[in-house]
N, C-alpha and C positions, 0 to 999 in steps of 0.2 A: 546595206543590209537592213534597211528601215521593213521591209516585208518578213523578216526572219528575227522576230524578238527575242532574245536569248531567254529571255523568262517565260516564255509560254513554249509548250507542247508544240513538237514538230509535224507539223499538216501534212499528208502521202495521199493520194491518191490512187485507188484502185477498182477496177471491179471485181469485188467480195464474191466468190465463188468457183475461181479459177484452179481448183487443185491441181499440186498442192501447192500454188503460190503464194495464193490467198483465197483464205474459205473459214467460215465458220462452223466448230465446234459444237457438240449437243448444248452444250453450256450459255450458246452467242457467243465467246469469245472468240479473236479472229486469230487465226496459226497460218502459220507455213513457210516457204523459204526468203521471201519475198517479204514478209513479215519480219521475221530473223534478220536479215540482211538489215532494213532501217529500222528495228530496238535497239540494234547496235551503232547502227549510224547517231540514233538521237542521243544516244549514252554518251558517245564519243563528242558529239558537236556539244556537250555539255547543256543541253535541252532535258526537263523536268519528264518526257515522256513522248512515245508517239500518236498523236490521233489519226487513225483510219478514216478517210472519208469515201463510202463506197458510191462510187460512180459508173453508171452505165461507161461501158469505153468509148464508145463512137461520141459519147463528150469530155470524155476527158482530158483534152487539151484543151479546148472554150475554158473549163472550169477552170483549168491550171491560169489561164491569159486572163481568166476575172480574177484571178488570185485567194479562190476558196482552198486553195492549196498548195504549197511550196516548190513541189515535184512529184511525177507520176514513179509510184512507187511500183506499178504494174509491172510485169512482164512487158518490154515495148523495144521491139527490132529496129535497130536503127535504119534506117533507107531512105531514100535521096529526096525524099518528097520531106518526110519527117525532120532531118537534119538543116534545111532549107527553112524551117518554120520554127525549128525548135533548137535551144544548145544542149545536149548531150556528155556525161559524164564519160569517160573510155567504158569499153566493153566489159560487162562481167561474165557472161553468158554466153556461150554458143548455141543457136538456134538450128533444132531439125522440125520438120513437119512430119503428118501421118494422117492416117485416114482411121479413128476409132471408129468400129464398127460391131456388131454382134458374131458370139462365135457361131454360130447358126448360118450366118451372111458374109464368108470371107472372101477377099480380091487379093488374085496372085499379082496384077497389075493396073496399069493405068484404064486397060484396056478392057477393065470387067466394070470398071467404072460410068462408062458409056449408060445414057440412060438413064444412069442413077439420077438420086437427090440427095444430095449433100448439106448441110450444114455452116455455115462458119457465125463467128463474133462479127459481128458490122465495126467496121472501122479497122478490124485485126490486120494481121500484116499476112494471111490465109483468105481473107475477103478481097487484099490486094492481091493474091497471088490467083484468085477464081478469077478475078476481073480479066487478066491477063490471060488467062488458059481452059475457063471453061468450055469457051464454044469448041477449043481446039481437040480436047478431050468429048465433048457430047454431055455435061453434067448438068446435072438441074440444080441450079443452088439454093438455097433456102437460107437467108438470113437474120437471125437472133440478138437480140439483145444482152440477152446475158449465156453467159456459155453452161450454165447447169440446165438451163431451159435446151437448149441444142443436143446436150447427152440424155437427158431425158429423151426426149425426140426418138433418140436413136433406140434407147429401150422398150419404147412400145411402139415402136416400127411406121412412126410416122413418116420417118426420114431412113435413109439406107446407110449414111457412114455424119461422123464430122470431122471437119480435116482440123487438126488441132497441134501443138507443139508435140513433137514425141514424150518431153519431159511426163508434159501433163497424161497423156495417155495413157504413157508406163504408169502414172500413181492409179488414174482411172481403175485399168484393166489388173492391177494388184488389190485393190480397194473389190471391184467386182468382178468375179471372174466370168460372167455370162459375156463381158464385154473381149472384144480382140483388136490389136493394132495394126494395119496394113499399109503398106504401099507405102513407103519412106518417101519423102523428096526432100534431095539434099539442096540446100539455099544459102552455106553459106553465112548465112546469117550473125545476128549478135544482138543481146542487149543492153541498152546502156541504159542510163535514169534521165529520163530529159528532165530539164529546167525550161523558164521562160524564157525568150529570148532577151541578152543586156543584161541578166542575171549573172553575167558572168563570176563575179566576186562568192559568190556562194556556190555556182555549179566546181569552181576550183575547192573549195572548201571541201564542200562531197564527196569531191572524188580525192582529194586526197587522203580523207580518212579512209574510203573504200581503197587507195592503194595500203595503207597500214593495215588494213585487216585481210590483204591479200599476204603482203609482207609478213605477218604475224601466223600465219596459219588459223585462221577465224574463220574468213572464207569458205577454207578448204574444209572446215570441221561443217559449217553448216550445208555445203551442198555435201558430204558425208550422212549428214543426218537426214535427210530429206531424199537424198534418191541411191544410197546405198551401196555410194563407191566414192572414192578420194577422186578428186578432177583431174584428168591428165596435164599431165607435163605437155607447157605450151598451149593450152586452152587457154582461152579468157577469165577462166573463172579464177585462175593464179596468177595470170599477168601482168606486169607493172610497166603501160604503156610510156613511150616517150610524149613530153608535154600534158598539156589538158585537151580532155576530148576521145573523139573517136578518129584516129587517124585517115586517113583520105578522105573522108567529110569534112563538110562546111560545119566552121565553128572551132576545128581545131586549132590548138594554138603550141607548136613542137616546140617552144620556146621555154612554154612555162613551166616553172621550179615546185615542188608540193612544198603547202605552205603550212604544213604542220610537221612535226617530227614526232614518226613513228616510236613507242615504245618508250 
């Protein structure tokens, strides 16, 4: 635990802009769920505070592996290439995709999509999912570095849609309403908090207080406050995996006990 000094301020990783995961305030100050989630994590691990360091995403795992950061505090899907590279906290999050678009420009399907030009984050797990599917669909993709530059895009009609988490869309499209959400695609998905890899001593830490504030109802109050409904029963966002990790991924360990005591 030589990388995580109890006296200094907990390092996260994100790119700052992603509402409402992480974004700043007229103020600078950085909010959102993702935010919420590790003030309380650093409160708990008995850490002085948390520093945001805002990183483009397509580096922010290099940053994590040079260790300008502890863990990616980002929104980040676990999948088979990521969990391979990286050790993973269990799921808190269930992931949908979408296609934020103008209400002016809406697609009843995949199939109005054709042609377009699309948007995603470089490196996102939407960049993995164009890689996979765009020629099959006909899409023009267009790839951004930071995701307020890509919804911008979308507002003055450089670009026709960006395919983005549903979560964040729904805050987009409530935030402005010229914007619309289209064309769901179910994935399945999840997020979990990676760590470096052989971190393991601290990625169990994490996640065990992230199980106590599953346990505790904290959790369920902060994705309450941020998207405006209590988390289903049997979502990730409430549940207390067996072992450490993301179950059927590399990395997990069904063995292991939390090693803090809730409450």
């Amino acid at each position: 635990m030589a990388d995580h000094p109890q006296d200094q301020t907990l390092r996260a990783g994100a790119e700052v802009g992603f509402a409402p995961f992480n974004f700043r305030k007229a103020d600078g100050s950085i909010d959102g769920y993702s935010f919420d989630i590790s003030t309380e994590l650093a409160k708990r691990l008995g850490r002085p505070g948390l520093e945001v360091v805002d990183i483009v995403f397509a580096n922010i795992f290099a940053s994590m592996h040079a260790k300008r950061i502890e863990y990616v505090m980002a929104p980040t899907t676990i999948t088979a290439t990521r969990a391979a590279e990286l050790l993973f906290t269990e799921p808190y999050f269930d992931v949908g995709l979408g296609f934020l678009t103008r209400q002016d420009n809406r697609f009843a399907s995949m199939a109005d999509l054709k042609g377009k030009t699309v948007g995603v984050t470089s490196g996102s797990v939407q960049d993995e999912w164009m890689k996979n599917n765009a020629d099959k669909h006909g899409v023009i993709v267009q790839r951004f570095d930071k995701t307020a530059d890509a919804i911008q895009a979308v507002g003055i009609r450089r670009i026709d849609a960006y395919m983005s988490t549903t979560a964040s869309a729904q805050w987009t499209v409530k935030q402005q309403p010229d914007f619309a959400i289209d064309v769901s695609v179910l994935t399945g998905g999840q997020f979990g908090l990676p760590t470096r890899p052989g971190d393991t001593e601290f990625r169990n830490l994490l996640e065990s207080h992230l199980e106590c504030m599953k346990l505790d109802g904290t959790a369920a109050k902060i994705h309450e406050k941020w998207f405006g409904v209590v988390p289903a029963a049997g979502s990730s966002m409430v549940t207390v995996y067996e072992g450490f990790g993301a179950p059927g991924w590399p990395g997990h360990d069904p063995a292991g006990k939390r090693t803090v005591a809730c409450g």
